[in-house]
C-alpha positions in Angstrom: 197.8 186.9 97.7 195.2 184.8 96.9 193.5 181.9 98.5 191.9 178.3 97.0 189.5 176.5 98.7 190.6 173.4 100.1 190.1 170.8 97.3 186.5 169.4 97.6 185.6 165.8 97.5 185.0 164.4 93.7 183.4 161.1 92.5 185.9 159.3 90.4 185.1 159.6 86.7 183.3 162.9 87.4 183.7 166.5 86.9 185.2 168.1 90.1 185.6 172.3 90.7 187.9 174.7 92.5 187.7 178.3 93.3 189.6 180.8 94.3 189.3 184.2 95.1 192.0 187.3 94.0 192.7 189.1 95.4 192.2 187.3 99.2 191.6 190.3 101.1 189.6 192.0 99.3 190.5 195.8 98.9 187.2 197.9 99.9 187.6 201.5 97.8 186.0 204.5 99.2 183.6 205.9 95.9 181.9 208.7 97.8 179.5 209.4 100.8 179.9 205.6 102.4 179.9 204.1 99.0 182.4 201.2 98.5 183.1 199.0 95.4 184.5 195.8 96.5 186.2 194.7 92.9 187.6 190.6 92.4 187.8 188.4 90.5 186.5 184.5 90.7 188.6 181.7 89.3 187.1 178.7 88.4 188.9 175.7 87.6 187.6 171.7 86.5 189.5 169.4 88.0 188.2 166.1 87.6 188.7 165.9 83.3 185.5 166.0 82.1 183.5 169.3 81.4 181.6 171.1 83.7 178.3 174.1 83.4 178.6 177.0 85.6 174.9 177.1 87.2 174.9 179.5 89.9 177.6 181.7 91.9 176.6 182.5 95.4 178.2 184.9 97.8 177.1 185.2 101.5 178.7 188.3 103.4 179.1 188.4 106.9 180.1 191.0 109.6 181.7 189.9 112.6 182.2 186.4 111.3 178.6 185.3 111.9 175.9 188.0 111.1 174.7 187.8 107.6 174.7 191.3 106.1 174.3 190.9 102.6 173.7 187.8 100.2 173.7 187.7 96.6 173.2 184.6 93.3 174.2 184.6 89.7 172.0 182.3 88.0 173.3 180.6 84.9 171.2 183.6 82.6 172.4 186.1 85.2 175.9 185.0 84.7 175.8 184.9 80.8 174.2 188.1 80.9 177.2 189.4 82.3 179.0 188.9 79.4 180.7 185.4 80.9 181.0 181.7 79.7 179.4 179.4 81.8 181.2 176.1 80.5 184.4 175.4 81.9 186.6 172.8 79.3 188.0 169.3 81.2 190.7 170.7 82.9 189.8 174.3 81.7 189.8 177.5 83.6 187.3 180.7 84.0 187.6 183.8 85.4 184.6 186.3 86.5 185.2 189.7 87.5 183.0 191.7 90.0 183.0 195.1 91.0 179.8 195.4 93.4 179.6 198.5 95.0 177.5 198.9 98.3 177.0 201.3 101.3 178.5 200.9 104.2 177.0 202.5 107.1 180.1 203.0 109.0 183.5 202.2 107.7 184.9 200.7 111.0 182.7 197.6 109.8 185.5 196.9 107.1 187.8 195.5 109.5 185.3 192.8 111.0 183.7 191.7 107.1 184.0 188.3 105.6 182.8 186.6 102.4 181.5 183.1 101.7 181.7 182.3 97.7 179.7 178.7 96.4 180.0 177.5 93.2 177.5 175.3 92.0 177.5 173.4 88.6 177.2 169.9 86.8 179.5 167.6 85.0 178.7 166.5 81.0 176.7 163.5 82.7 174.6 165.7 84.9 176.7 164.8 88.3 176.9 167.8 90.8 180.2 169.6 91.5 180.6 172.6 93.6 182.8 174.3 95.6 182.7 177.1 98.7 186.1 179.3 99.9 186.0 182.3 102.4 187.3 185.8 101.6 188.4 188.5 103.6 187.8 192.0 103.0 190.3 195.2 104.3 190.4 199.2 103.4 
C-alpha cells in the first residue's frame, strides 16, 4: 500500500510536486542487537508542466505522534552524491531509495513511530514547490 500526500496548492503556470511514500508502513527489519534498517523508497512526481530541481529532502521522525526522535536533510550535493538526479522533467517522475539503519532502544517503540517526509524544490523560473506526507512505520 502506499500513500500520496494530499495534492498541495500550485500557482497556475508553475511547477507543482507530489510525493509519496512505498511502501506506507514502513517495514522496520531487525539487523542485529537493536539495529533496524527502515528501507523505502520516495516518489517524486511534477505536476504542474514545467520542470522542477530537487533541493532538499527532509524527514522528521516521531514517537508517540508528537516527540521528535530523530530528524534528518538531503541537500541538493547530498542527494547527488547518492547517486540520484535531482531534476524532475514537466510531468516527469523520480524515485529515491533509502535504507537508513538506526538503533532502537527498545523494540516496543516500533508500534507508536511515525515519519514526516518534505520535499522542497524550485520550478525553471525559480518559483517554490514542495510537498510534506506522513508515513507509518510497523515490525
Amino acid at each position: 500500500m502506499t500513500f500520496c500526500a494530499h495534492a498541495p496548492a500550485s500557482i497556475p503556470g508553475h511547477g507543482a510536486i507530489t510525493i509519496t511514500i512505498a511502501p506506507n508502513p514502513i517495514v522496520a527489519r531487525a539487523v542485529e542487537g537493536g539495529m533496524f534498517e527502515f528501507p523505502f523508497d520516495v516518489v517524486l512526481r511534477e505536476t504542474g508542466g514545467h520542470p522542477l530541481k530537487v533541493e532538499r529532502v527532509t524527514s522528521n521522525v516521531y514517537a508517540f505522534g508528537t516527540v521528535r526522535v530523530g530528524s534528518e536533510t538531503y541537500d541538493e550535493e547530498k542527494i547527488r552524491a547518492l547517486g540520484y538526479p535531482t531534476k524532475i522533467e514537466a510531468n516527469g517522475e523520480l524515485r529515491y531509495h533509502f535504507n537508513p539503519r538506526k538503533q532502537v532502544p527498545d523494540e516496543r517503540m516500533l508500534s507508536n513511530v511515525s515519519a514526516e517526509v518534505r520535499i522542497d524544490a524550485s520550478d525553471d523560473t525559480g518559483t517554490p514547490a514542495s510537498a510534506t506526507t506522513r508515513v507509518t512505520v510497523r515490525r
